[in-house]
C-alpha positions as CSV (number, residue, x, y, z in Angstrom):
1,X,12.7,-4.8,-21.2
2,X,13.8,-6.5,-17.7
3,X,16.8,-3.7,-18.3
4,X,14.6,-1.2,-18.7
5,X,12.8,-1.9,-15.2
6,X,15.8,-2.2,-13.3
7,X,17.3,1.4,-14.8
8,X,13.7,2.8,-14.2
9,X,13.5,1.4,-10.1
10,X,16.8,3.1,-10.0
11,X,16.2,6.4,-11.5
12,X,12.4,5.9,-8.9
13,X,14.5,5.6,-5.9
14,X,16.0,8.3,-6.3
15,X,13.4,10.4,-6.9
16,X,11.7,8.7,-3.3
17,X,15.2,9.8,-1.4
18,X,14.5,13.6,-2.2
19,X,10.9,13.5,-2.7
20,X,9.5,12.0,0.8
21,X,10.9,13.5,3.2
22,X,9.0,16.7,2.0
23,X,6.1,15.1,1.1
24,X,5.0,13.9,4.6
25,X,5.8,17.3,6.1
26,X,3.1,18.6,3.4
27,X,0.9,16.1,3.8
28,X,0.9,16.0,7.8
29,X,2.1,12.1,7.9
30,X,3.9,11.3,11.4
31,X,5.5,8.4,9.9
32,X,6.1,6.7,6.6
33,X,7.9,3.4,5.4
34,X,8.5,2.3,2.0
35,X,9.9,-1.0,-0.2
36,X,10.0,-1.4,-3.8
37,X,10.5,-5.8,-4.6
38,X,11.6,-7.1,-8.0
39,X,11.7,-10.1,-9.3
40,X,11.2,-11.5,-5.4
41,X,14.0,-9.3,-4.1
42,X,13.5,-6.4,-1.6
43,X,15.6,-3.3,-4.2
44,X,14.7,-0.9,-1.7
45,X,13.6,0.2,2.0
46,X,13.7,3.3,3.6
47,X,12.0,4.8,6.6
48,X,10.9,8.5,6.6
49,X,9.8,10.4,9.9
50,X,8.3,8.8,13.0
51,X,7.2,6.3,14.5
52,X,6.5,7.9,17.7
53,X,7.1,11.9,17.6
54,X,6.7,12.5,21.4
55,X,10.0,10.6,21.6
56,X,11.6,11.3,17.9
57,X,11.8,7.4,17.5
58,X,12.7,7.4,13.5
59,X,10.6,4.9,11.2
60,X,13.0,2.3,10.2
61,X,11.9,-0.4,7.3
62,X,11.5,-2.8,10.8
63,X,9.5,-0.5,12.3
64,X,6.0,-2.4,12.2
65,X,2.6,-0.9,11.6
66,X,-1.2,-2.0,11.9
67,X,-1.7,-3.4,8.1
68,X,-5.6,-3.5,8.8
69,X,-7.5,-5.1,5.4
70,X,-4.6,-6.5,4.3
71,X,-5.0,-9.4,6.4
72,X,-7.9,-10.3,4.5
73,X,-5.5,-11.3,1.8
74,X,-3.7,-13.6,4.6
75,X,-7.3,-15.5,5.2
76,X,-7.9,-15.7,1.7
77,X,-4.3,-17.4,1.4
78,X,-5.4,-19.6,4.5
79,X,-8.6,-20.6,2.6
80,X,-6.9,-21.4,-0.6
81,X,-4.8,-23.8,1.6
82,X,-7.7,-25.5,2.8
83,X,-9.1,-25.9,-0.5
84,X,-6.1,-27.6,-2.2
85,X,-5.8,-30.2,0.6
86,X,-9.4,-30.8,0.1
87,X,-10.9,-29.5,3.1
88,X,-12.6,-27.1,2.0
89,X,-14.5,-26.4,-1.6
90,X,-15.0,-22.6,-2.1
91,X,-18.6,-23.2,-3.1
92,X,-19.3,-25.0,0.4
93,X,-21.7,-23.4,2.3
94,X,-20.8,-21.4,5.4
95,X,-23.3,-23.0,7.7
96,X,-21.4,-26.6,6.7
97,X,-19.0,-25.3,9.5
98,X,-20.9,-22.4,11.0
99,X,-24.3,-23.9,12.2
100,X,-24.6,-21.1,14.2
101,X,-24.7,-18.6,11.1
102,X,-28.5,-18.0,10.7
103,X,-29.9,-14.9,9.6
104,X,-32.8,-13.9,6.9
105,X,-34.6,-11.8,5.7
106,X,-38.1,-11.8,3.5
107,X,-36.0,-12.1,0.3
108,X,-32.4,-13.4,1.8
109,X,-31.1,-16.7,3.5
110,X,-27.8,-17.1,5.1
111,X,-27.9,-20.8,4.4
112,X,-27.1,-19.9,0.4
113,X,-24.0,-18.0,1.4
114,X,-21.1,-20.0,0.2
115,X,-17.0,-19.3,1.2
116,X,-16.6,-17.6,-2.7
117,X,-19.3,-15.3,-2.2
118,X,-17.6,-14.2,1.3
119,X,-14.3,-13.5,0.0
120,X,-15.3,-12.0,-3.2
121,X,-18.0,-9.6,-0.8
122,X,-20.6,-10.7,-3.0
123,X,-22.0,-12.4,0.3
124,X,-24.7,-9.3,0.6
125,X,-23.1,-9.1,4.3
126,X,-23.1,-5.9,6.2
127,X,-19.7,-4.5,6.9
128,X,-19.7,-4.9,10.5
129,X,-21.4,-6.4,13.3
130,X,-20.5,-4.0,16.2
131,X,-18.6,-0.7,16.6
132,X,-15.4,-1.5,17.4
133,X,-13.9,0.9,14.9
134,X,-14.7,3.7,17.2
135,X,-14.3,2.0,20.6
136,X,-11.5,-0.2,19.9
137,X,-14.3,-2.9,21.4
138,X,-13.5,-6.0,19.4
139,X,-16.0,-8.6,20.0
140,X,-14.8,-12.5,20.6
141,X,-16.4,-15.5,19.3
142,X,-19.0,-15.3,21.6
143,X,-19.7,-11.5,20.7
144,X,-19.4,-12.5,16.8
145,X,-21.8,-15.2,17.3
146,X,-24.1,-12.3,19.7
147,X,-24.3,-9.7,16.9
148,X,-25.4,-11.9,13.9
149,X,-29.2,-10.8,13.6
150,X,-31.4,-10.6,10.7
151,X,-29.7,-6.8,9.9
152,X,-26.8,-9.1,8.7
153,X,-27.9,-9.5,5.5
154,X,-28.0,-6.3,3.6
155,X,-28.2,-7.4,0.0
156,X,-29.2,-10.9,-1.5
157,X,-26.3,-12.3,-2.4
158,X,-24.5,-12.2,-6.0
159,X,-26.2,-9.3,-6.6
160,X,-23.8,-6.6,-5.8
161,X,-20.3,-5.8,-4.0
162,X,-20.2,-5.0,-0.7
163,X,-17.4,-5.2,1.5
164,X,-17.8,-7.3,4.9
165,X,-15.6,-7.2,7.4
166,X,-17.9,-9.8,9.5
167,X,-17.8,-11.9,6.2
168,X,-13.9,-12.3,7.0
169,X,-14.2,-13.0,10.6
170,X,-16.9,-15.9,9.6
171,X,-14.0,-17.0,7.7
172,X,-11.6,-17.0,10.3
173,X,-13.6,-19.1,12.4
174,X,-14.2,-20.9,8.6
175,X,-10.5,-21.8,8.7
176,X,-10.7,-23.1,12.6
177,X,-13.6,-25.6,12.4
178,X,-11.9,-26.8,8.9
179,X,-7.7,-27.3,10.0
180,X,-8.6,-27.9,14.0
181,X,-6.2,-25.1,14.6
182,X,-7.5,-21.6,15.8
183,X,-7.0,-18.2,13.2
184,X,-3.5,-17.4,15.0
185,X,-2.2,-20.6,14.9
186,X,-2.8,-21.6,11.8
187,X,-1.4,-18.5,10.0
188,X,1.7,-18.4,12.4
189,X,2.3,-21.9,11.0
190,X,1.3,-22.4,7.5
191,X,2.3,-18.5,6.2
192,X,4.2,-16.6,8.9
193,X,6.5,-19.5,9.8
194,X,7.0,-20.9,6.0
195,X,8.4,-17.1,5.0
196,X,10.3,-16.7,8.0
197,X,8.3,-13.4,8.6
198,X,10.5,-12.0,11.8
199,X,7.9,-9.3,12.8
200,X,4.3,-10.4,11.6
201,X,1.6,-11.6,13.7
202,X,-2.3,-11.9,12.8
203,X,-3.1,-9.6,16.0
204,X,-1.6,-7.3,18.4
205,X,-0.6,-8.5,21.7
206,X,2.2,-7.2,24.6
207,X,4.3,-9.6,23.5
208,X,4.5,-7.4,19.8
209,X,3.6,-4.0,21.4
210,X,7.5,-2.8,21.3
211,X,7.3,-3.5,17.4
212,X,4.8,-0.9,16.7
213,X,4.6,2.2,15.6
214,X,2.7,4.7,17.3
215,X,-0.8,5.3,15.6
216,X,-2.0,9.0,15.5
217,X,-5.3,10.6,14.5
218,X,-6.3,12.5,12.2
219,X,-5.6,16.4,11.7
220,X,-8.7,18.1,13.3
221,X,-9.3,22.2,13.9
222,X,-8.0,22.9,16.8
223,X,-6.7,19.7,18.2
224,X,-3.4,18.3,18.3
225,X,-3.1,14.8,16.8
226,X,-3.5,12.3,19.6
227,X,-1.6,8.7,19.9
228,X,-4.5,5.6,19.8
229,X,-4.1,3.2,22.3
230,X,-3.1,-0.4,20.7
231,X,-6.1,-3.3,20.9
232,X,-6.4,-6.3,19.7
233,X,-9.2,-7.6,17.1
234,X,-10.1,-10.8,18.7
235,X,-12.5,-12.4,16.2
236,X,-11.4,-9.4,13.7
237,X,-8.3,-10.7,13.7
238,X,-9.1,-12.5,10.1
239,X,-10.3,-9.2,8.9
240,X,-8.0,-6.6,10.0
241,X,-5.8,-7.7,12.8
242,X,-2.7,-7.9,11.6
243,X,0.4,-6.4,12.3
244,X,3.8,-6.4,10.1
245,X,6.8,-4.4,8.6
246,X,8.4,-3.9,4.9
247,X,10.8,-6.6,5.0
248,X,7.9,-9.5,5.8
249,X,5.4,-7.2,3.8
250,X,8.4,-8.0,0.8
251,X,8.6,-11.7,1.8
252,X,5.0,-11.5,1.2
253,X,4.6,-10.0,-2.1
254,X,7.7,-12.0,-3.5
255,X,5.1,-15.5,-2.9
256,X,2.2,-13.7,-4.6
257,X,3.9,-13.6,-7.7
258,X,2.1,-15.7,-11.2
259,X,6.0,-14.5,-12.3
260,X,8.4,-17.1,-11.0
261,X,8.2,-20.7,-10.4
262,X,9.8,-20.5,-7.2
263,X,7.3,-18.9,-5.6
264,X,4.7,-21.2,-4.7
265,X,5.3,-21.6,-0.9
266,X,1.8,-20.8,0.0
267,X,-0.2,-21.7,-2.8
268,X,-0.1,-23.4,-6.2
269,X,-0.4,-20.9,-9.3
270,X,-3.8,-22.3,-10.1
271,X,-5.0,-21.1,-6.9
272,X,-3.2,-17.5,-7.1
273,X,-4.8,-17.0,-10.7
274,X,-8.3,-18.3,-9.2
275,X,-7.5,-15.3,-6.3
276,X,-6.5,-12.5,-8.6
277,X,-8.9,-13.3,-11.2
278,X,-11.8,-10.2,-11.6
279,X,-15.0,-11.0,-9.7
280,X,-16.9,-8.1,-9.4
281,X,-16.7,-4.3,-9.8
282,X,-16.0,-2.5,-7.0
283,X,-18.1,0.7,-7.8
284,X,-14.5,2.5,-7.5
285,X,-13.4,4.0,-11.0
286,X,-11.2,0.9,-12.8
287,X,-10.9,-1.5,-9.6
288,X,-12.7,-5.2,-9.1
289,X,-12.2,-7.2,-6.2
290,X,-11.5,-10.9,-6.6
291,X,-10.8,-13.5,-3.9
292,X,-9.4,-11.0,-0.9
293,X,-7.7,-8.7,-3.2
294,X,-8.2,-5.2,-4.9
295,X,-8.0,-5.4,-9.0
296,X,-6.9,-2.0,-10.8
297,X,-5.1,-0.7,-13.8
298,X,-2.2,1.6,-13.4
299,X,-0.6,3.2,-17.1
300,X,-2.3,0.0,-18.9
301,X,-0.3,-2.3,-16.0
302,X,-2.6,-4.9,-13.8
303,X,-2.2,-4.1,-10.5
304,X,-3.3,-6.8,-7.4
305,X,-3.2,-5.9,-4.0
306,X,-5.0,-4.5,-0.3
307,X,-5.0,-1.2,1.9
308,X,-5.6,-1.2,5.2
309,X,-7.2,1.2,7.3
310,X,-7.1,1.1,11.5
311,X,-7.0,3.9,14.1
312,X,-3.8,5.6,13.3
313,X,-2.8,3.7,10.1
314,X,-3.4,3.5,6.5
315,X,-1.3,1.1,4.9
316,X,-1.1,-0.3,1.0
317,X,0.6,-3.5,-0.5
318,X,0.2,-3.8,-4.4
319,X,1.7,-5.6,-6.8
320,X,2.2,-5.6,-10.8
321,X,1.4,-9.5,-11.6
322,X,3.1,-9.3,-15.2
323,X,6.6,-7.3,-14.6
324,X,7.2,-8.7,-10.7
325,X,7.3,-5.5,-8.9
326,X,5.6,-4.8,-5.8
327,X,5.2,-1.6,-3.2
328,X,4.9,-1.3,0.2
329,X,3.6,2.0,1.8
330,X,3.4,1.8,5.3
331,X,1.8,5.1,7.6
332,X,1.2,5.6,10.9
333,X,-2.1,8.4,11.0
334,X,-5.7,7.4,9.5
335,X,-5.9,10.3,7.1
336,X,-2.7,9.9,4.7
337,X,-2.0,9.6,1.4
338,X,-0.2,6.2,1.7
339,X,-2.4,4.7,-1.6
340,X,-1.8,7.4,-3.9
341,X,1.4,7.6,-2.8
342,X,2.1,3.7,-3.6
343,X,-0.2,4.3,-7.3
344,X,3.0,7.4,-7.5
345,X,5.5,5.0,-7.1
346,X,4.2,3.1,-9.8
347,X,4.0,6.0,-12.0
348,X,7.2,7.0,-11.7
349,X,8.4,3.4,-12.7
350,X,6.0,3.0,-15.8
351,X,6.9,6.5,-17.2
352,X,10.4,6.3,-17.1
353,X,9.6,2.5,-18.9
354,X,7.3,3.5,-21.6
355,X,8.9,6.8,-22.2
356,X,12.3,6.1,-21.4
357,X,13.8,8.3,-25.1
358,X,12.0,11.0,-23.6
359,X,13.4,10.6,-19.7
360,X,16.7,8.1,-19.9
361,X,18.4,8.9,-23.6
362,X,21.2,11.2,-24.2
363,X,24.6,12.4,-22.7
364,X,25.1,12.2,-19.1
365,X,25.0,15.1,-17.2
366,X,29.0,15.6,-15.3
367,X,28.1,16.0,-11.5
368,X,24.4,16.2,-11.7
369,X,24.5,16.3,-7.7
370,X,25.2,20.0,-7.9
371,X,22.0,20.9,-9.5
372,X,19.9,18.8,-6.6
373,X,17.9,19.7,-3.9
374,X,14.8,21.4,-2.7
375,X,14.3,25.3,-3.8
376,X,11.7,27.8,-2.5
377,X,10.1,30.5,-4.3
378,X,7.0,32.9,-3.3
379,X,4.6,30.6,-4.6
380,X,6.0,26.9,-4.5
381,X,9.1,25.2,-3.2
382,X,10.4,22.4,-5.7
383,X,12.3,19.4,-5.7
384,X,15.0,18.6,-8.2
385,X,16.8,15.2,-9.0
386,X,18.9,14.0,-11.7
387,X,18.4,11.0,-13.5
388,X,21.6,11.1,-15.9
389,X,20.5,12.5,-19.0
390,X,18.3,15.1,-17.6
391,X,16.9,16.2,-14.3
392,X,13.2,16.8,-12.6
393,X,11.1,19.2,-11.3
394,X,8.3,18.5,-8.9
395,X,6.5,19.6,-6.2
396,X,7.0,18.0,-2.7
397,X,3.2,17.6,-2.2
398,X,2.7,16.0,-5.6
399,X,1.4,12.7,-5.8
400,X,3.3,11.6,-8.6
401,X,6.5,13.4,-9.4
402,X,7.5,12.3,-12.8
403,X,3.8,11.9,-14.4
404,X,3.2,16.1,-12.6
405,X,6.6,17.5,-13.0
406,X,8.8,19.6,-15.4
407,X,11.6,17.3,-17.2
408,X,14.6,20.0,-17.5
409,X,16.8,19.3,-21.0
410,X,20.2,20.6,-20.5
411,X,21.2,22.8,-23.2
412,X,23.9,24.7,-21.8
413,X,26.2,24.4,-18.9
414,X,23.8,25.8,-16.5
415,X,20.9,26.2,-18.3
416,X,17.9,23.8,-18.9
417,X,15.1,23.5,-21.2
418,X,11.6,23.0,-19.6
419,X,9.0,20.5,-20.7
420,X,6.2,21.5,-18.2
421,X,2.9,19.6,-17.9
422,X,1.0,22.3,-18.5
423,X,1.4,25.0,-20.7
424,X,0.2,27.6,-17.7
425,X,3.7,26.9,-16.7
426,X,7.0,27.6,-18.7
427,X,7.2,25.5,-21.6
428,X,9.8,26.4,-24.4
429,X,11.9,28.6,-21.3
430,X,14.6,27.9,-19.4
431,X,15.2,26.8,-15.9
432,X,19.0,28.8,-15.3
433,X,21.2,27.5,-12.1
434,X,23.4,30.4,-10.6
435,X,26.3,29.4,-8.2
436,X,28.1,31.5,-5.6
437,X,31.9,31.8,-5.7
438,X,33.0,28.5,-4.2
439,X,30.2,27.0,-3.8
440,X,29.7,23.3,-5.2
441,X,25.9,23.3,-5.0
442,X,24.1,25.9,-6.8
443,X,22.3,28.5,-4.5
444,X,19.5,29.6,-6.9
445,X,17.4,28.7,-10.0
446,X,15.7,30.9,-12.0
447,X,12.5,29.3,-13.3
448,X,12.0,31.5,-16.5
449,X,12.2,35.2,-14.6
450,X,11.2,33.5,-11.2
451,X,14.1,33.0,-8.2
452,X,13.8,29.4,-6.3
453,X,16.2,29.7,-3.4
454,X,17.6,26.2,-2.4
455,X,16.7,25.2,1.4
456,X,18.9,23.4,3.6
457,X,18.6,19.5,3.8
């Protein structure tokens, strides 16, 4: 089975070389970064597009990007830390080391909230205590400690989820009054520093600014996509201040894993199981949330993980607890498709797995190179990549190439049997290559009666 993964990241990379490039010109994405770790080793890193288009500056895997929410997952690592040194129990209040966290309401008491209700938001907290999300405003401790009120409790608590980001920065000041060292400095030294994470820091500063990407806004009518301004989170920072690039992201995931014994550089196992472990539905379709990190299925496979979400980034880290594989999609604009194209990735990996006689069995195809490459008809353009055996058809603004595209059998020299998805395509025809005198790529393919002309790289 470990075989079959490693053919199946191979046969995925591929498909991600021809695939994405396209992809974020469809889907309007400035910038794109992507890594694919295995057994606790990086297999892959690639950098598509930009990170600043003014000045065609290319993403690179280094190039770092505002990973929002997923520094929730770094405080709930903090926290675990604290608890197995005994300095913190996760059913402790948070008034034992906030006194200053009062708010109630007729039915609701912030004294009940406890440290596992706040980073499992089952806390009943609202989501935010002032708008810095549109003004880039982030309050410090003395503005955290200004905008608690008795609108701070929306729900009583274990009664529902509901995501808080104020819930995480009461835990970064949580971790402070606990170790004696502030948010920054404690991450810096007990995770950053202990992975050797070369461009990660819980928050941005001038000292990190030449790191960054650019972050751009959404596509609006009319309006040209606009470069944010950088800002740091302050007392956010514990929440969704934190700033890093696939490499690190990699180092990250690879000390995550329940897989190996030698990775328990941050926590114990017993801790990691206690954080992954299902706490409560989210209300999304399939996902819980359990100690700082998202819960889903993808094709049967339990997924754990975080996106992220600032002005001019969405971001995504998951990771497949059982089989050791993690992916990082890193992107540079706040409306992308950087989750679904992370679930894709998975996708692709799982179907070429599960249905591998279907996808990976049979005679190689001599020079399958020739057949490659992106084609353009009236109504579509396609991609097409080998994968030995066989080759596959996909749109560039799918979202999941294999699990939406046409597999293409060869049954002739240049000519291929189609297994569509749907049978409003061309299932049972033929997908026919036609080459020009000399030429070693081929120039057209005739999908059933209909001409794709290739397009230049």
């Amino acid at each position: 089975m470990e075989k079959d993964y490693v053919k199946a990241i191979r046969y995925t990379t591929r498909i991600l070389d021809a695939w994405l490039p396209w992809k974020i010109q469809y889907d309007r994405i400035p910038g794109l970064a992507v890594g694919i770790v295995h057994n606790g080793k990086l297999v892959y890193q690639k950098g598509f597009g930009y990170a600043d288009v003014e000045s065609k500056i290319s993403v690179t895997p280094k190039t770092c990007f505002r990973i929002a929410s997923i520094s929730k997952t770094f405080t709930t690592i903090s926290i675990m830390q604290l608890v197995e040194q005994g300095k913190i129990n996760l059913d402790d209040r948070v008034q034992k080391y906030l006194p200053w966290f009062k708010a109630q309401t007729k039915d609701c008491d912030s004294s009940n909230i406890t440290i596992r209700q706040v980073l499992s938001h089952t806390a009943g907290l609202f989501r935010d205590g002032t708008p810095h999300w549109e003004n880039d405003k982030f309050p410090d401790l003395a503005g955290l400690k200004k905008s608690i009120s008795n609108k701070s409790i929306v729900f009583e608590n274990l009664t529902k989820f509901k995501y808080s980001n104020f819930g995480f920065a009461l835990l970064g000041e949580v971790i402070k009054q606990a170790s004696g060292l502030g948010y920054g400095e404690y991450v810096n030294k007990n995770i950053i520093g202990k992975l050797e994470m070369e461009r990660t820091a819980p928050d941005y500063n001038k000292e990190n600014e030449d790191w960054l990407a650019k972050g751009y806004s959404r596509p609006i009518p009319n309006k040209e996509r606009e470069a944010y301004p950088h800002c740091a989170t302050k007392a956010y920072a514990s929440a969704g201040g934190f700033i890093s690039n696939v490499p690190d992201l990699a180092k990250y995931l690879a000390a995550i894993s329940l897989k190996r014994k030698d990775a328990n550089a941050l926590v114990n196992k017993e801790s990691k199981k206690e954080m992954l472990r299902e706490y409560w539905p989210t209300g999304e379709e399939n996902e819980s949330y359990g100690l700082g990190f998202d819960i889903y299925k993808i094709e049967k496979r339990k997924i754990v993980g975080h996106g992220g979400g600032f002005a001019g980034f969405i971001t995504q880290i998951s990771l497949d607890v059982e089989n050791d594989i993690g992916v990082i999609t890193l992107t540079n604009t706040n409306d992308s498709t950087c989750d679904l194209i992370n679930t894709g990735i998975f996708e692709m990996i799982y179907k070429f797995v599960d249905e591998k006689s279907k996808y990976c069995e049979g005679k190689k195809i001599p020079n399958q190179d020739k057949f490659e490459g992106a084609y353009r008809a009236r109504w579509d353009d396609m991609i097409i990549v080998g994968i030995d055996t066989n080759l596959i058809a996909f749109e560039p603004k799918t979202n999941s190439p294999v699990k939406d595209g046409t597999l293409l059998k060869p049954k002739a020299k240049y000519k291929f049997l189609m297994e569509a998805k749907s049978d409003f395509d061309w299932p049972g025809e033929f997908a026919t290559f036609i080459f020009e005198r000399g030429e070693k790529q081929a120039a057209k393919v005739l999908f059933a009666t209909v001409p794709f002309k290739r397009l230049e790289d």
